[in-house]
C-alpha positions, 0 to 999 in steps of 0.5 A, a space after each residue: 849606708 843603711 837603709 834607716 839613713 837613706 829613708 831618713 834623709 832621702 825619703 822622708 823628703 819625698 811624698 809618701 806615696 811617690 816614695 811608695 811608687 819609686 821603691 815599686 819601680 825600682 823594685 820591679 826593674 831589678 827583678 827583671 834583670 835576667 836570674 836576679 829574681 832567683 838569686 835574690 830569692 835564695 838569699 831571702 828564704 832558708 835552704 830547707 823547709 823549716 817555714 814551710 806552711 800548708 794552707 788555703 790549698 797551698 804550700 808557702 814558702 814562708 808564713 811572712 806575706 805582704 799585706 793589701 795596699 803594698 802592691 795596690 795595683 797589681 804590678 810588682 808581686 813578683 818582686 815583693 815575692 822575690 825579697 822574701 815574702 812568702 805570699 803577697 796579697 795584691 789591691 785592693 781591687 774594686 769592680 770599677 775603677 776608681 782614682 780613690 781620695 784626694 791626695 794628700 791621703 797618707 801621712 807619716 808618724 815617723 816617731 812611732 814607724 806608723 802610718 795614717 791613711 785615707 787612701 779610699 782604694 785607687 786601682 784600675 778595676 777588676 777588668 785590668 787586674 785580671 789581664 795583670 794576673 793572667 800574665 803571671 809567669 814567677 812563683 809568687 803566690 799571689 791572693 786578691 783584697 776585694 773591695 766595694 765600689 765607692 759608687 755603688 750603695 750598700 743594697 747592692 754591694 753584693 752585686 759589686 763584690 760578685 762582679 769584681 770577684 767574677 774577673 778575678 776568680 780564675 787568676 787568684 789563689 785565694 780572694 778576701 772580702 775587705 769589709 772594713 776599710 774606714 776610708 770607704 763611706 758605710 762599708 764598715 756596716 758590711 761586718 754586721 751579720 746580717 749583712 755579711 751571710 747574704 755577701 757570703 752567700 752570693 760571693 760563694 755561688 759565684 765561686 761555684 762556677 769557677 773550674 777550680 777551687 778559690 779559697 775565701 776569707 774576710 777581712 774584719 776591723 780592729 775596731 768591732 766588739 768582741 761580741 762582733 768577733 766572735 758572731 762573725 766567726 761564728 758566721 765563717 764557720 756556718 759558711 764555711 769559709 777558709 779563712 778570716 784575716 786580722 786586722 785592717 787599719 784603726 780609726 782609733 787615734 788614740 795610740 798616737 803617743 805624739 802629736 803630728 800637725 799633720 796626722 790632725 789634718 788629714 781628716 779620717 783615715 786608719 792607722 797602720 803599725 805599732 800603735 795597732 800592734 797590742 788590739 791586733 794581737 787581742 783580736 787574733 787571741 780571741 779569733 783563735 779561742 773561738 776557732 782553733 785550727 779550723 780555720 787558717 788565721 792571718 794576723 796583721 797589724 804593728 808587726 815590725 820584727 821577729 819577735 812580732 812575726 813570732 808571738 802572732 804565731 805562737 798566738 794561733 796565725 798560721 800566716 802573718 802580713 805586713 806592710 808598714 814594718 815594710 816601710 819603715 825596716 826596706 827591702 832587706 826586711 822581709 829576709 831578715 824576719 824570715 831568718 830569725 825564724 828560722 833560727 827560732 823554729 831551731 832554737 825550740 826543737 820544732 821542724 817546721 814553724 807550723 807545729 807552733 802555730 797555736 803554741 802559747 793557747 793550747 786549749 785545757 786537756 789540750 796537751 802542753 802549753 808552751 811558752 816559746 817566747 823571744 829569745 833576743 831582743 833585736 828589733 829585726 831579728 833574733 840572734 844567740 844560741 838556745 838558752 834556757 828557756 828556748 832549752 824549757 820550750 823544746 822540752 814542752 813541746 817534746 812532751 806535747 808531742 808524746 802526748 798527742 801520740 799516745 791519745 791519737 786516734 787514727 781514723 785513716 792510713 797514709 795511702 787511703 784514698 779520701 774525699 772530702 764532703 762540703 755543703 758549701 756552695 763554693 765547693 766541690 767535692 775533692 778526692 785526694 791520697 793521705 800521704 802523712 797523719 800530723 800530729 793534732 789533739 784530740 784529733 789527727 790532722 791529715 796531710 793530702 795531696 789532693 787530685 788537683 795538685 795541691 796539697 793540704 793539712 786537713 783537720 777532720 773538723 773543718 769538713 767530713 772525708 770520707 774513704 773513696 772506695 765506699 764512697 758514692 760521692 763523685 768528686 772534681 779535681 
């Protein structure tokens, strides 16, 4: 019996969020079972490295993540990483805890696979996330999704963010700021510039103190102006940050193509999925026409398919969520998406889905333009040989490629020792060995292990390296 069947009859009968509630035990039970975890991993990812992706200090096994409010508790990312996603985003957390909006707070428009919610951040608070992280013992990564108390009022909402961050710091491998939950009364009012850089500027002293390096990103509303978009942009690459992620829930009801007693009832709330798809898109081109490569792009919202993971990649996202597609396509979804990838990423010549993020807006004088468009037109995958349009797209980026080689400058060797110079309070110093120059126009990116132990893809743009041996700066691991 097919998943569609089971949630059709079966589940749509139960409450949503006991519905969400019973697949996370179930989940977490199989998981458990001793060698299950690893062998449902290796059906879920590919053998070799082709979705491989280096970013925010470390190496995904896949760009397909599981957005915040998947796991809201903090208690089955090992499984949700076990069923094929590359990374899985945990909370939203807050510093205290909080029970969040009365139920019933999510509706279903199966019609449209979307979801509508209010769920106003229910978790055990920062204190009991951090033991739940600390006992981490699989291979997931695993990132944070900071919110506000609902309690504490705007003037000291950094406050509450740094406490929270405080707790969860040591145990996350990167951390965002949501500030654009429309189910949190004023939060929304956090993207405006004036009252971010101060957030910004206190979250990142708070980093500061932390032993090791925790890289950090916002999370912006579909709803704000491009004007909004791009100071807020602006915004991160002033402060540095390393990473902006796209997009939360819309108040915009207006996608809802059909009518739903329910979804009228339930008063506020964003909508989740398809109807969010197109804006979610438009965001993520505009971030990345403001940005480039300097930061790390995570595009969700309506990704329901390959096709959906695909164009977000191609349209500048170096990492992709999903939650709803989750809902509606079950836990053999993510295994899927991640296979048509790769069959993708073979289709068009490319060794590794990194070399396309960007792919479809190259800048003017940027090299080649490459259309790497679906191939098939299955709603969870892609399938058939290369035709010839995926045949065009290879030759597009083969070209790409000799162009890139014959304007790069290479400014360091593989072997020189580097260090890597931030103003950033959030930052140290880093030093670390240049093991690969990657292809990048007009100027070469670096791929380093740094002495710390991870490893990244560096763009001479997001920070000044220098040659460690006629450096004076003293670097930290």
């Amino acid at each position: 019996m097919s998943y569609r069947v089971v949630h059709k009859l079966l589940l749509e009968r139960i409450p949503p969020e006991d519905a969400h509630t019973l697949a996370s035990v179930t989940m977490r039970a199989v998981a458990a079972v001793p060698g299950a975890r690893r062998a449902i991993r290796r059906l879920a990812f590919p053998r070799d490295a082709a979705l491989h992706v280096h970013g925010l200090g470390q190496t995904f096994p896949s760009p397909l993540g599981a957005a915040a409010g998947v796991d809201k508790q903090a208690s089955w990312f090992e499984a949700l990483g076990a069923i094929g996603f590359g990374f899985v985003e945990v909370g939203t957390v807050t510093a205290l805890p909080q029970r969040g909006e009365a139920k019933p707070r999510v509706v279903r428009l199966p019609e449209q696979r979307a979801l509508l919610n209010r769920m106003g951040f229910p978790n055990p608070g920062a204190t009991e996330f951090a033991r739940r992280l600390r006992r981490r013992t699989g291979r997931t990564i695993v990132g944070v999704n900071v919110g506000k108390s609902r309690v504490a009022p705007l003037d000291q909402a950094s406050a509450d963010y740094c406490a929270a961050v405080r707790q969860i710091a040591p145990f996350a491998d990167y951390i965002v700021l949501n500030v654009s939950s429309p189910n949190t009364p004023g939060l929304r009012q956090m993207q405006a510039v004036e009252l971010l850089r101060p957030l910004l500027i206190e979250v990142q002293r708070e980093l500061s103190a932390v032993k090791r390096q925790v890289p950090l990103l916002i999370k912006l509303s579909p709803d704000l102006g491009d004007r909004e978009l791009d100071a807020i942009a602006d915004l991160a690459l002033e402060r540095e940050l390393d990473g902006i992620v796209a997009v939360n829930t819309t108040v915009n009801r207006a996608g809802i193509a059909v009518y739903s007693p329910r979804a009228e009832a339930l008063d506020g709330g964003g909508v989740s999925g398809p109807p969010l798809k197109a804006r979610a898109l438009q965001v993520l081109e505009r971030l990345y026409a403001r940005l480039g490569d300097e930061l790390v792009l995570v595009s969700v919202g309506g990704i329901e398919n390959a096709d959906d993971a695909w164009g977000r990649i191609v349209a500048g996202a170096t990492l992709i969520q999903a939650n709803t597609g989750l809902v509606y396509g079950g836990p053999a979804w993510p295994a899927r998406v991640n296979h048509a990838l790769h069959r993708r990423v073979r289709e068009v010549g490319a060794a590794s889905i990194q070399e396309v993020v960007g792919a479809a807006a190259r800048p003017p004088g940027g090299g080649a333009r490459i259309a790497l468009r679906p191939t098939a037109s299955r709603p969870e995958e892609t399938r058939g040989q290369p035709d010839r349009l995926a045949a065009d797209a290879h030759s597009e980026l083969a070209s790409l490629t000799r162009d890139c080689t014959r304007r790069r400058t290479m400014a360091f060797a593989p072997g020189t020792r580097v260090v890597l110079e931030s103003e950033s309070v959030s930052r140290r110093p880093r030093a670390g060995t240049i093991e690969e120059v990657v292809r990048g126009d007009p100027s070469p990116r670096y791929r380093i292990r740094w002495d710390d132990g991870h490893e990244t893809i560096h763009t001479p743009a997001a920070g000044a390296l220098r040659d460690a041996a006629h450096s004076h700066i003293e670097a930290e691991g």
